[in-house]
ROLUM-554878 format. One record per residue (C-alpha): residue in one letter; z, y, x. Coordinates in steps of 0.001 Angstrom, whole numbers, plus 500000, padded with zeros to 6 digits. Example, Ala and Ser with C-alpha at 12.3 -4.5 7.8 and 13.67 -1.06 7.14 Angstrom:
BEGIN
A507800495500512300
S507140498940513670
***
This chain:
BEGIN
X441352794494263979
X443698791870266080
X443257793812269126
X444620797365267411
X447210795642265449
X448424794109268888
X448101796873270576
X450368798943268174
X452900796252268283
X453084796378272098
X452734800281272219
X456081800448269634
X457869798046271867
X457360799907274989
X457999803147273210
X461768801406271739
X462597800012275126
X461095802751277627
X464948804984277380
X466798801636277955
X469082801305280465
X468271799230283461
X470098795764283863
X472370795453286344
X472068791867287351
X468238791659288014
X468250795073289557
X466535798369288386
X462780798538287733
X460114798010285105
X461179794697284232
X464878795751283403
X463367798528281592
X460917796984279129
X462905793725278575
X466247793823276876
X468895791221277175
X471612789825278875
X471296786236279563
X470717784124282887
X467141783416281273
X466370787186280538
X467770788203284186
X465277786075285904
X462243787620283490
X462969790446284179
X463444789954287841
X460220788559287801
X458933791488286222
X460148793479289019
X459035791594291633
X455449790865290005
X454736794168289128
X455090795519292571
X456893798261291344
X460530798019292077
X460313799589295755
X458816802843294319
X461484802886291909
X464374802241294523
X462876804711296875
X462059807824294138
X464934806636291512
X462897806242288917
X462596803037286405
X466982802867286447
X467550802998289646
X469446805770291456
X468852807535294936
X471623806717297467
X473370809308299239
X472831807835302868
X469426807001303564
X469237803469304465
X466193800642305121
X464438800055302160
X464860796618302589
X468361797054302269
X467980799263299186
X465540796419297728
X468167793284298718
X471259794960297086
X469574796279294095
X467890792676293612
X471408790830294300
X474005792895292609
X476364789885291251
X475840787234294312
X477024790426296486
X479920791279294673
X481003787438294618
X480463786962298024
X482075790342298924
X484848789334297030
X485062785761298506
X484379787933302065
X481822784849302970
X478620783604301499
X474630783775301739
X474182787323300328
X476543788958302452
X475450787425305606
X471827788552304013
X473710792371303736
X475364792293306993
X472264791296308984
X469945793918307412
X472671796574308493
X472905795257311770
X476273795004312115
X477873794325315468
X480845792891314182
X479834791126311295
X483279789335310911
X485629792774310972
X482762794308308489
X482956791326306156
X486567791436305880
X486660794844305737
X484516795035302795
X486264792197301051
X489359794426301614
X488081797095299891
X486304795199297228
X487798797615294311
X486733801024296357
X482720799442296557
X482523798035293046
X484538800630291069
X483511799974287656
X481612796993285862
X478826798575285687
X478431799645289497
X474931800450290073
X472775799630293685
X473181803023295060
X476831803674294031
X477805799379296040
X475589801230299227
X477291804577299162
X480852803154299014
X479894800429301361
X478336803758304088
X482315805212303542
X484082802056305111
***
């Protein structure tokens, strides 16, 4: 009786959070899906999530689970790092210096990785142009520059 009572509870919370929208600080996947929140502590859950489920880079790569097909098709690994590190990127866009950038630049393989910092902390407004600026819309205004 304690396993189909527990089972019902868990089957009504998937079923209330499966249309939810994906986070956009811990990135798009199963984890932003199925847990709902917006704190530091609920980020990192549900990052974990992501990452522990082993399901995030299927739903980069088909957009599925939240997250949305770019228009340029890029590494995966890029794809995976921006979607993962949405608000240290825009910070450190914004700032034109810091870890995640330098993380961004050298997956690119930039050739002038000064000139492309500066040029996307220049046009900080044109790659993040709402709040709610999701991974593929920061990589397809980033691919314009």
């Amino acid at each position: 009786m304690k396993k189909l009572t527990l089972s019902l509870v868990l089957a009504g919370a998937l079923a209330s959070t499966a249309f939810a929208a994906a986070n956009k600080s811990s990135g798009c996947g199963l984890g932003s899906m199925l847990i709902d929140g917006d704190s530091k502590l609920i980020h990192i859950i549900q990052a974990t999530t992501n990452g522990t489920s082993a399901n995030q880079t299927f739903a980069i790569t088909s957009g599925t689970s939240g997250c949305s097909d770019t228009k340029l098709v890029l590494d995966e690994r890029v794809q995976e790092f921006v979607a993962a590190n949405m608000d240290n990127l825009s910070k450190d866009i914004s700032r034109g210096a810091g870890e995640s950038l330098d993380t961004l630049v050298e997956l690119l393989a930039v050739a002038d990785k000064e000139d492309f910092k500066a040029r996307l902390q220049a046009n900080y407004n044109a790659i993040y142009q709402d709040e709610n600026a999701q991974m593929s819309d920061v990589l397809d205004n980033i691919s314009t520059l």
